[in-house]
MARKEBA-461800 format. One record per residue (C-alpha): residue in one letter; x, y, z. Coordinates in pm, whole numbers, plus 50000, padded with zeros to 5 digits. Example, Ala and Ser with C-alpha at 12.3 -4.5 7.8 and 13.67 -1.06 7.14 Angstrom:
! MARKEBA-461800
A512304955050780 S513674989450714 
END
This chain:
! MARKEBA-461800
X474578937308885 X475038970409051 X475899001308845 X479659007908760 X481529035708995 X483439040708669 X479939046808440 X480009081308301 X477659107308450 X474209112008299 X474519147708177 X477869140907999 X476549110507836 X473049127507715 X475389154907608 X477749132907405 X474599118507250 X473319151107108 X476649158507010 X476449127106801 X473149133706685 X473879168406535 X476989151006341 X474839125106205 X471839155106103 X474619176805949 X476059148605733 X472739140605577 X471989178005509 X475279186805406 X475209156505174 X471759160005031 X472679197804930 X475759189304803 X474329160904556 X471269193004472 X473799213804426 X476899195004211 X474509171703991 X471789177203741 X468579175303787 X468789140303541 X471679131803729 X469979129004032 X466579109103884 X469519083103780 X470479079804157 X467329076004270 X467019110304429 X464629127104193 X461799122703971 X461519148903625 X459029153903364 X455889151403626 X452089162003590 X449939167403853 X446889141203795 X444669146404062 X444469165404399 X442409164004745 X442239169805062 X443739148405368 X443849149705755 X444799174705859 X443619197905590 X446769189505409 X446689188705035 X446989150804880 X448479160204521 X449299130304249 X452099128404017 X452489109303718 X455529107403469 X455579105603092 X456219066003099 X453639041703271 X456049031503526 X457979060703736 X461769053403681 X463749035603945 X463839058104235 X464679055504678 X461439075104738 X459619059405011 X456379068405220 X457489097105481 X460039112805329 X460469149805306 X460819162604945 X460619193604774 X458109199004494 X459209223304222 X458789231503857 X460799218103586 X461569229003241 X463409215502965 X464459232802646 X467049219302433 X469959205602641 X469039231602899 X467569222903271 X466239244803447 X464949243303796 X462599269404010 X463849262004366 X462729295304502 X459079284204447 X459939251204585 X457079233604783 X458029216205069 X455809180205130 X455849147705246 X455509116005014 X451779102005158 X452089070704915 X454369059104608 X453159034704329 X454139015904005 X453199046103807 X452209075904059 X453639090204359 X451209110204612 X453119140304803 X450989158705091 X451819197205131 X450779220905365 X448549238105071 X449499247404767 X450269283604644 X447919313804583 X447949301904187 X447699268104263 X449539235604154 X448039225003823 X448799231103444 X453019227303468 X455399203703477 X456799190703800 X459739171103974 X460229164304301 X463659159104485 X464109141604803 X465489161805095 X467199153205433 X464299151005710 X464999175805977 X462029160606177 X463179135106344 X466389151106463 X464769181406568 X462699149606801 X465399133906929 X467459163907028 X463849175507196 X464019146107368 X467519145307513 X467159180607649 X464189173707819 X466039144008020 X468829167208075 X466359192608247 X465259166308466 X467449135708523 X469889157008848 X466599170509003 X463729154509162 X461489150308902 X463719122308736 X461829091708719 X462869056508879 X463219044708518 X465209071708413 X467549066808680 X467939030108555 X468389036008239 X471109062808293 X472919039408508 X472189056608851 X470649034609033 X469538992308980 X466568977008826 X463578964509087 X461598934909027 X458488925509263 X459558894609492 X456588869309310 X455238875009024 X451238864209043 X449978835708897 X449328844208510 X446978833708273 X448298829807983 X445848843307704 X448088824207422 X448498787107506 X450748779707233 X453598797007379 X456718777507530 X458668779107816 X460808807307750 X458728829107630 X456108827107907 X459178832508174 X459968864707938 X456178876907999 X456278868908389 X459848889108392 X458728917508220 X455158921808392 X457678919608735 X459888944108635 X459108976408845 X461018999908629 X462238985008247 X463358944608087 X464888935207797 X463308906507590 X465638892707369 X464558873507040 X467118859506811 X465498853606488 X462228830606469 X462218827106817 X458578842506828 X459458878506955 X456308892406791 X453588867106962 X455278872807304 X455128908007286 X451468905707204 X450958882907515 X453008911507743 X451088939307592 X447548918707636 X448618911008015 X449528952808081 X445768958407943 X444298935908152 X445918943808424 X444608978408370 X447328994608219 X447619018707905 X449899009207621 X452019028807361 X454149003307140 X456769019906951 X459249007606694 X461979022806519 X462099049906198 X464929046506065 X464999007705943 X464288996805663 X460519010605580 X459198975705428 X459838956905740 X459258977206017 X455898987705893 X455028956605918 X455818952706226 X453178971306446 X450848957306189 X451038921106293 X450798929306624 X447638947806564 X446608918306363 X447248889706657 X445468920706870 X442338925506650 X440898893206744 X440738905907116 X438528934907082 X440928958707261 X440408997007197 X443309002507010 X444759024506684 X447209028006461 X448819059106444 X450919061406066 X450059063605724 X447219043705522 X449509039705248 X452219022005452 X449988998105706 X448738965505590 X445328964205432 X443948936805712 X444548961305959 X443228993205768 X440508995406028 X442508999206325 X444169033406187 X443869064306308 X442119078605964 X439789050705914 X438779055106285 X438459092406190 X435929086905914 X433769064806132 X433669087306429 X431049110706535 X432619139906416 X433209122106026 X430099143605887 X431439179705963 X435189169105863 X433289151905564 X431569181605440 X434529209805486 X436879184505278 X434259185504999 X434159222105048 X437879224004970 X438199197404693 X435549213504522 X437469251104527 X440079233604432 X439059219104118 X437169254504020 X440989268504069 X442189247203777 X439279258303541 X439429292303602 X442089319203472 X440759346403663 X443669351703920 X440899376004150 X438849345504151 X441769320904259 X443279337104508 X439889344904675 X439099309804609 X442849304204762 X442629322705048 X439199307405137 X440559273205174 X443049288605390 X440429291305629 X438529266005569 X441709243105617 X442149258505961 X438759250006067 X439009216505940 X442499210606143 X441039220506425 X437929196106450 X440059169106319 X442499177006618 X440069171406870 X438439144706762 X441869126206731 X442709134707116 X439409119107164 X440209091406982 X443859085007098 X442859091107486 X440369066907445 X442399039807346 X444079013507595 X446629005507326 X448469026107081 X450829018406824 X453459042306595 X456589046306540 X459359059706792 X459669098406616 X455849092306592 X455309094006954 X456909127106930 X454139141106760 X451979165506943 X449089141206918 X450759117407148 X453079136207368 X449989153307472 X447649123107521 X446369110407822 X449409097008007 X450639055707929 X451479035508206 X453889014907992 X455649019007650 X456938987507481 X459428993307181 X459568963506961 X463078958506740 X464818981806985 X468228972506888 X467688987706554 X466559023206702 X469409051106770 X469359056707173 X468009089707103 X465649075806910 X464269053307165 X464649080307453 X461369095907238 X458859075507354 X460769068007719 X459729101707825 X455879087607806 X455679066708072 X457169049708435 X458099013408273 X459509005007959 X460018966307785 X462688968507538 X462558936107267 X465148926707016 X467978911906889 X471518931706954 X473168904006753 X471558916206449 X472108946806257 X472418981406402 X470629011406348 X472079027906030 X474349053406096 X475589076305787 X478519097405911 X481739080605938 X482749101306291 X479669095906437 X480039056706387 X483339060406522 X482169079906821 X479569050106871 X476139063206771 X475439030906676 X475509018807009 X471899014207132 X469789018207440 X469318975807463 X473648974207436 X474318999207675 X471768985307957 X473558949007881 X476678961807942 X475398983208222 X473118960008406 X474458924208299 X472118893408121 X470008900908437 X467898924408298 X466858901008003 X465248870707940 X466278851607595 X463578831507390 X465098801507312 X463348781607079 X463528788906709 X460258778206509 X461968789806140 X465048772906040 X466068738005998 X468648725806241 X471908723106043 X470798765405989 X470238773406322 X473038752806467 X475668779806261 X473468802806427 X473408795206781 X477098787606813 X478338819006628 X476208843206756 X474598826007048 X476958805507308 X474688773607189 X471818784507380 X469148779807098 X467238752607017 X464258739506732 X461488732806755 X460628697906658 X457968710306378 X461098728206222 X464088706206290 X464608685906018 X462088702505722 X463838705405355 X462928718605030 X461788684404931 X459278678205162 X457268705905040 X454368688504814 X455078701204493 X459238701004506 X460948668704380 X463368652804573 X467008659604490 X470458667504584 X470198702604586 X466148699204759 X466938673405024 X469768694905168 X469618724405417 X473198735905325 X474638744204975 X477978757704898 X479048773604561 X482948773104564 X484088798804297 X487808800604463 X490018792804184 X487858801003937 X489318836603830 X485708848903931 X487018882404084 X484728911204205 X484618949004023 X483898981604171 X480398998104111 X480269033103899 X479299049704258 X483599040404351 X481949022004670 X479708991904618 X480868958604442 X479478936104265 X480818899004101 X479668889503710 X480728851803780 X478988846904138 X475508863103946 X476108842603674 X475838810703922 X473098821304141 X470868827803787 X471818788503706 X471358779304053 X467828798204063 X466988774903739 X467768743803892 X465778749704199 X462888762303997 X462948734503763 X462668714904074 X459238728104136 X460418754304395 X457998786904322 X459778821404250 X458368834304509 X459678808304755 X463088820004684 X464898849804782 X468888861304622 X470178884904896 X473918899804888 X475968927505127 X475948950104834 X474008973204575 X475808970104300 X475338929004312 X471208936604331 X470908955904049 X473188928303852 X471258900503936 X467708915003956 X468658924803563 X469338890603526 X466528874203649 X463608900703694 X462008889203370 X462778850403403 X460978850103747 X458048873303850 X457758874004206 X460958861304311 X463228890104528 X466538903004475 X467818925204747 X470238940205042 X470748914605362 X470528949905519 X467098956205357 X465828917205432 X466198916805769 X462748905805971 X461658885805702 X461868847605577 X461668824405280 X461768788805223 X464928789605041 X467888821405068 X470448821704804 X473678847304919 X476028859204742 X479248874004888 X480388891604633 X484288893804740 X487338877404582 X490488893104566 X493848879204572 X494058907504913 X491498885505078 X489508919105178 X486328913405307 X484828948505359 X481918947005550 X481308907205568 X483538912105821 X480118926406037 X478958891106217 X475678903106259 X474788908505918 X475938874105811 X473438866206101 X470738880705974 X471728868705622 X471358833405678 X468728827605923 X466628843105655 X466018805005548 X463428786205682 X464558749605491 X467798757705250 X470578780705238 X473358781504900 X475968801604989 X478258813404678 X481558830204718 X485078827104708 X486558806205001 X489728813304981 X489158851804997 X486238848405284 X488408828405553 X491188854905485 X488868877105645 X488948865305949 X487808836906237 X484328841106221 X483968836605863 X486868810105856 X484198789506134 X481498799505855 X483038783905554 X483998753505772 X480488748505919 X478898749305529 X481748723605409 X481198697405740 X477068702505731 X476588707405382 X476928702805045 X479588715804838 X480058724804502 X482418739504317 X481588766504062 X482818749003770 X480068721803828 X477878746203653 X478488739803233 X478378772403052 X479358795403398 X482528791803381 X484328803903096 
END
């Protein structure tokens, strides 16, 4: 499919993007410092957005020289809080006297949350001030992360600097919608390190190794994206080629973490020369030893780094004893140095390290570190979960090498996009859309067999979001709850499909404090009872999962049920998506007698909703307000009625009243 005459031009489109980009980087800033600014400083630990009352309970050194420091609170457990590994907060101190706050912003410290625990939250800073840290009390607020944006607008204005001269790349080109994708005439005869893998996905590994130039794998969910993208990035080594896999930042952090980490696990087995460029704290502990640190610390150049770090930790602790400020600022000042000198052997050894490797893995506004942008050149990048990475985003690591594989799923949820004009202007739109619509289906090739879901699930599946394409896998097809070895055999257990009918049932939704979310008394009510029943069944908590479109229903059910059933989840669909249990209970929250839907009306996250389930799905909600919201959920409520069970709310004694 040849290029459109009609396609805009390259520098308008980069352009528009940047445009986009700075709306999207403004609304976070402007919205972070208007929330600083407008609510207290115990206003903002209730939203999540701060954490008071802190003590500093221990302090070290890290790569880079940078200071590790810990916090504690007064309780054993922080408070509930959005602070996640990699965000950008500001470290300040806090006093309370009487009713009085008061905050010392201009002494603010500027860091970066390293790790975040029950009770304890690390932060890595720069270095700490001439007096040091110790001795006060803390808080820390989160801030908007200027990082990546400053990355991706990097990014776009190198491509506009190059994509109308001659130094724009074939791929480039492509991707921009100048010229066509290549493929060589025959593919050679492969073989296949993974013997387990079907049809489709070993005609997805002879496309992309083929493609001269970029291909699009596409994975709808449980279709074994992650195992063919192992085999593809196992064939490029062999073949000789050098290997950066990216995925996106900006998803949800306890998913797409894991993602780089199970490819490194299916990798580790092979011996390749290979690291892990990210946090400790956020990668798996299997594949600790395939990090850039841990690789650090057993390098040749471990001793030196070894000894400066002790150097520092050891002025550092001698700062908090002493009260001499002479002696601390020398003391200060001398890790100063020190720090540089440590930075400096660090950075080579991690070139050496990095160069060395023939595969290596981060995220997508990782690879815009200096680290990588100025390692030895890739021959290939592959970005895993593409279609949940802003174009921009992506374009990152696309400036690293001549080929790119895109994977993914562009019927599942976008990247998250915060300002309302930039959504409207299409920001959401990603790299993997734009090349479909550009190029046609002939730039991808679809894996087509699902190994998660029972049939009756990934038959909704296939025909809403799929044109029937799919099919299961015969170890999958026809599993239930009750054929798992300790689950009895009942209604409920012996069907794939449940749903909860509360239309009728004066079970109407409320508005959240926040004015936005929603969440529904009645429908948490059932899914607590339904939970019960399942559970006395001999289903394990932690075979379960309650998922629902919207915050304010988490929080009401996880109050529910967090103490009744340790180790069972309660969360977003948005915040669920890449992973799997045996049995998915949703809850739709809406019913009005306006039959508005809000955002159920988004297909793809009732996609990724649902085909969450490997063998049972109960959906609860109001019918007659869902099929008011349009055809696709009409076709969704009909599909659980013909395929499943159905039960109306008031079957549950004691719900209802």
């Amino acid at each position: 499919m040849p290029p459109s005459k009609d396609a805009i031009s390259p520098t308008t489109h980069l352009s528009r993007l940047a445009e986009l980009i700075t709306l999207e980087r403004d609304h976070e800033i402007s919205s972070t410092q208007a929330q600083l600014a407008q609510l207290t400083p115990t206003a903002l630990q209730k939203r999540g957005l701060c954490l008071l009352g802190l003590r500093i309970t221990g302090s070290r050194t890290g790569l880079g020289g940078k200071l590790l420091v810990d916090f504690e609170g007064p309780q054993e457990a922080l408070p509930a809080h959005l602070f996640r590994v990699g965000d950008v907060v500001g470290v300040g101190e806090y006093v309370k006297s009487g009713r009085r706050e008061k905050e010392e912003r201009a002494d603010e410290v500027v860091g970066v949350v390293f790790r975040v625990e029950e009770g304890r939250i690390c932060v890595a800073i720069k270095e700490d001030r001439p007096g040091g840290l110790e001795g006060r009390v803390w808080r820390i607020n989160k801030l908007a992360n200027n990082v990546t944006y400053k990355r991706m607008e990097d990014a776009l204005k190198a491509l506009q600097d190059t994509i109308s001269t001659p130094r724009a790349t074939a791929l480039h080109q492509v991707l921009l919608g100048q010229r066509s994708p290549t493929f060589a005439e025959s593919a050679n005869v492969i073989d296949f390190f993974n013997d387990r893998l079907n049809e489709s996905q070993k005609e997805a590994v002879r496309f992309t190794l083929s493609a001269n130039e970029i291909a699009l794998v596409h994975g709808p969910p449980g279709t074994g994206k992650t195992e063919t993208v192992v085999e593809i990035v196992r064939q490029f080594v062999k073949d000789g080629k050098r290997v950066l896999v990216c995925g996106p930042s900006n998803i949800s952090v306890e998913y797409w973490n894991q993602t780089p980490d199970n490819i490194v696990e299916r990798l580790s087995s092979t011996r390749l020369p290979m690291v892990r460029i990210g946090h400790p704290a956020r990668v798996l502990p299997t594949v600790l030893d395939s990090t850039l640190d841990i690789q650090l610390k057993n390098s040749d150049a471990a001793g030196l780094v070894s000894d400066i770090r002790k150097e520092i930790d050891a002025n550092l602790k001698q700062m908090s004893k002493t009260r001499n400020k002479g002696e601390k600022k020398a003391m200060w000042q001398q890790n100063r140095d020190l720090r540089k000198e440590l930075k400096q052997r660090e950075r080579n050894a991690l070139i050496n390290l990095i160069d060395t490797a023939r595969v290596v893995l981060c995220t997508l506004n990782g690879a815009g570190s200096k680290n990588v942008r100025n390692a030895k050149p890739f021959d290939v990048v592959v970005v895993d979960e593409a279609t949940q990475a802003l174009e921009a985003e992506t374009w990152i690591a696309l400036l690293l090498a001549p080929k790119a594989i895109l994977a993914g799923d562009h019927k599942q949820l976008p990247p998250t996009v915060k300002s309302p004009k930039a959504v409207k202007n299409g920001l959401e739109k990603t790299l993997f859309d734009r090349l479909l619509e550009t190029h046609g289906d002939s730039i991808k090739r679809l894996l087509n067999t699902q190994y998660r879901m029972h049939d009756s699930i990934m038959q909704w599946s296939s025909s809403a979001m799929y044109a029937n394409l799919l099919q299961s896998h015969h170890s999958v097809r026809t599993r239930v709850l009750s054929d798992l070895p300790h689950v009895e055999s009942t209604e409920d257990t012996r069907s794939p499909l449940v749903l909860i009918d509360t239309a009728g049932c004066d079970m109407w939704e409320s508005v959240a404090e926040d004015g936005e979310s929603r969440y529904n008394e009645g429908e948490a009510r059932i899914v607590d009872a339904y939970v019960t029943s399942l559970v006395r069944s001999g289903l394990r908590a932690e075979e379960i999962a309650v998922i629902t479109p919207y915050n304010g229903q988490v929080d009401l059910i996880r109050t529910l049920l967090k103490s009744k059933y340790v180790g069972m989840e309660v969360g977003s669909v948005d915040g669920f998506q890449g992973r799997e249990k045996e049995a998915i209970i949703l809850s739709l929250v809406r019913s009005n007698g306006e039959g508005q839907v809000g955002f159920l009306s988004e297909e793809r996250r009732l996609n990724v909703a649902i085909t969450r389930a490997k063998r049972h799905v109960c959906l609860v909600c109001d019918s007659e307000t869902v099929e008011r919201g349009g055809k696709f959920l009409k076709k969704m409520i009909e599909w659980f009625t013909e395929h499943g069970e159905l039960l109306p709310a008031n079957a549950f004694d004691g719900v209802v009243q």
